[in-house]
N, C-alpha and C positions, 0 to 999 in steps of 0.2 A: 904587344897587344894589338890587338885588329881594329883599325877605326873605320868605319861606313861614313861617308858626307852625308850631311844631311840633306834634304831639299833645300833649294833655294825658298826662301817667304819675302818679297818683296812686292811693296805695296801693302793697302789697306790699309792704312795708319793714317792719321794725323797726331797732330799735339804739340811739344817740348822737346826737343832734344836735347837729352843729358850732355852731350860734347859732340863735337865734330864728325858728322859722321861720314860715310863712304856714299859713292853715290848709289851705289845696289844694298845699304842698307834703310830701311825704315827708319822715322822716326819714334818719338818713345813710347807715347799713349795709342791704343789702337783703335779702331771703328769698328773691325773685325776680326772674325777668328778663320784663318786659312784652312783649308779643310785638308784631316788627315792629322792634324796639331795633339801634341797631348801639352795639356796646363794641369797646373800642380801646385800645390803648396804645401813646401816641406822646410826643415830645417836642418840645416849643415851640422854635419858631429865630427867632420875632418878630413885632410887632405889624404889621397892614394895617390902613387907615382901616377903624376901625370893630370887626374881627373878629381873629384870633389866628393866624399860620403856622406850621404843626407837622411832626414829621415822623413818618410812621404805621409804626409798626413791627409790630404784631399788630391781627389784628381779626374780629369777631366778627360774630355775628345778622346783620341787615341788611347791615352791609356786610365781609361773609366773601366777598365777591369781589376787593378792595380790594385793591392789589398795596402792596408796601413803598416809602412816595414821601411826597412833599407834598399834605398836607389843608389843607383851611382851616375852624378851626373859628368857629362864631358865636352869642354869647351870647344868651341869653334869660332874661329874668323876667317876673312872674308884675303883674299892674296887683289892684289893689283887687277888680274880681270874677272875679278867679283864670282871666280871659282869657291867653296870653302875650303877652308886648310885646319890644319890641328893649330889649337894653341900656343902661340909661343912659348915654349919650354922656359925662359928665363924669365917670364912675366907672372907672378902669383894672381891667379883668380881668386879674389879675394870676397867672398861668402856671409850675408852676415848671418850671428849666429842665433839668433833670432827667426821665428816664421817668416817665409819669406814667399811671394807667388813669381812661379817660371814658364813659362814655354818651350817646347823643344820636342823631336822626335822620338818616339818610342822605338828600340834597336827589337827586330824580331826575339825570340826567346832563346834563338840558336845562336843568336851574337852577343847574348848579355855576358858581360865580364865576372866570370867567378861565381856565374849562376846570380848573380842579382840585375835585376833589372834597371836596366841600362838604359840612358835617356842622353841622345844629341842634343846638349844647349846650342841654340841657333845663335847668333847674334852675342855673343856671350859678353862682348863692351855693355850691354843694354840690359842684363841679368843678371841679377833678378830684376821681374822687369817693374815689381812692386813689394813692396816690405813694409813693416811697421813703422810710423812717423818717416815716410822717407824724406832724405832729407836732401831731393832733387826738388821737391815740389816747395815751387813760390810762393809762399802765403803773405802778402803784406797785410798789413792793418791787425787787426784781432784776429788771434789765434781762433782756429775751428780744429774740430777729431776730425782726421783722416779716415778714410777706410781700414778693416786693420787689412790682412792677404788674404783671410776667409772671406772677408766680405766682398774683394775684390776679385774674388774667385766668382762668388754670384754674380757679380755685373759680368765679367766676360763670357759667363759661358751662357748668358742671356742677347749678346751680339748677335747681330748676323754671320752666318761665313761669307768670306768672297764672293760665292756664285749668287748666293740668296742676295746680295748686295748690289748682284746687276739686274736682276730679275724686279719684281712688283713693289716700287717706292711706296706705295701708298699702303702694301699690307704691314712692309716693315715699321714702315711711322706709327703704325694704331699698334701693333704689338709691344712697341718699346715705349708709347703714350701709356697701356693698359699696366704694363713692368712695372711702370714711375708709380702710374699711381695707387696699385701694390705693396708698392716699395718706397715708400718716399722719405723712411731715414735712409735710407742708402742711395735713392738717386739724387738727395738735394746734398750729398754731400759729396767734397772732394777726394779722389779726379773722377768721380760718379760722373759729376754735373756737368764736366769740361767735356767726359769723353760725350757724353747722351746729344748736347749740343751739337757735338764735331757729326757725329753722327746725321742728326737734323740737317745740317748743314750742307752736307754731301749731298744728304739724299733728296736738296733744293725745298726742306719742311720748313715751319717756324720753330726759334730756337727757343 
């Protein structure tokens, strides 16, 4: 099978990190959406030699042409000088089966595996990079709902990309001010609330 590396995505994040990560990886909540990205939320139906069958239910960036069907997605990490490499073959990428939201590159239509559409997962330690009740996120005290991955599909593809994110602080700030307060079951809740902040935060607003 033919694998293409993905782009390198590093930077643009803050937040949580789920475990230890590399230094050319991101951490886990992001600020932004890299541009050229496809996000998605789909739900795993089982393993193919090697890579992951899913079934894609929403999607975004890159592949916002992507009809409701079968993807195939395909792991990547990261080798010692922060080249990507294919996933350890002896390590199960382990999927839950359940909706789940990813990021990763969309493989032109001439490199898709077996005619399905074929999606590089970036960072694949850190994906899915959101799921139902996930159970990375810290809640002490009283229990609150989560995002479910559709809802969390709205907040990200409401982000800035990267470049929008060096460009004019103060249009970004009133845009994602006017989002909130649109939106305010979905941005007063978590990690709505964390990322909108981190975002504030960056971009030197009030949180």
């Amino acid at each position: 099978m033919m694998r293409l590396p993905p782009a390198l995505v590093i930077g643009g994040m803050l937040g949580f990190a789920a475990e230890p990560a590399l230094a050319c990886d991101p951490v886990w909540l992001p600020i932004a959406r890299p541009q050229g990205i496809a996000f998605f939320v789909a739900t795993a139906t089982g393993a193919v030699p090697g890579d992951q069958r899913a079934e894609l239910q929403l999607a975004g960036g890159s592949a916002a042409s992507l009809r409701r069907g079968p993807v195939i997605l395909v792991p990547w990490e990261y080798g010692p000088d922060c080249r990507p490499i294919p996933w350890n073959a002896g390590r199960t990428w382990r999927l839950p089966t359940t909706e789940a939201f990813y990021t990763g590159q969309l493989r032109p239509r001439d490199q898709w595996v077996g005619g399905v559409p074929t999606i590089d997962v970036h960072m694949a330690w850190r994906e899915p990079l959101w799921q139902r009740e996930d159970a990375r996120w810290s809640r002490p005290g009283a229990r609150e709902a989560l995002l479910t991955p559709a809802e969390f599909f709205t907040v990200y593809e409401n982000l800035p990309t990267e470049d929008a994110l060096a460009g004019d602080r103060g249009a970004i700030l009133a845009q994602l001010s006017a989002w909130a307060a649109k939106h305010p079951s979905l941005a007063q809740r978590e990690p709505a609330r964390t990322i909108l902040a981190n975002v504030r935060r960056a971009l030197g607003g009030v949180e």
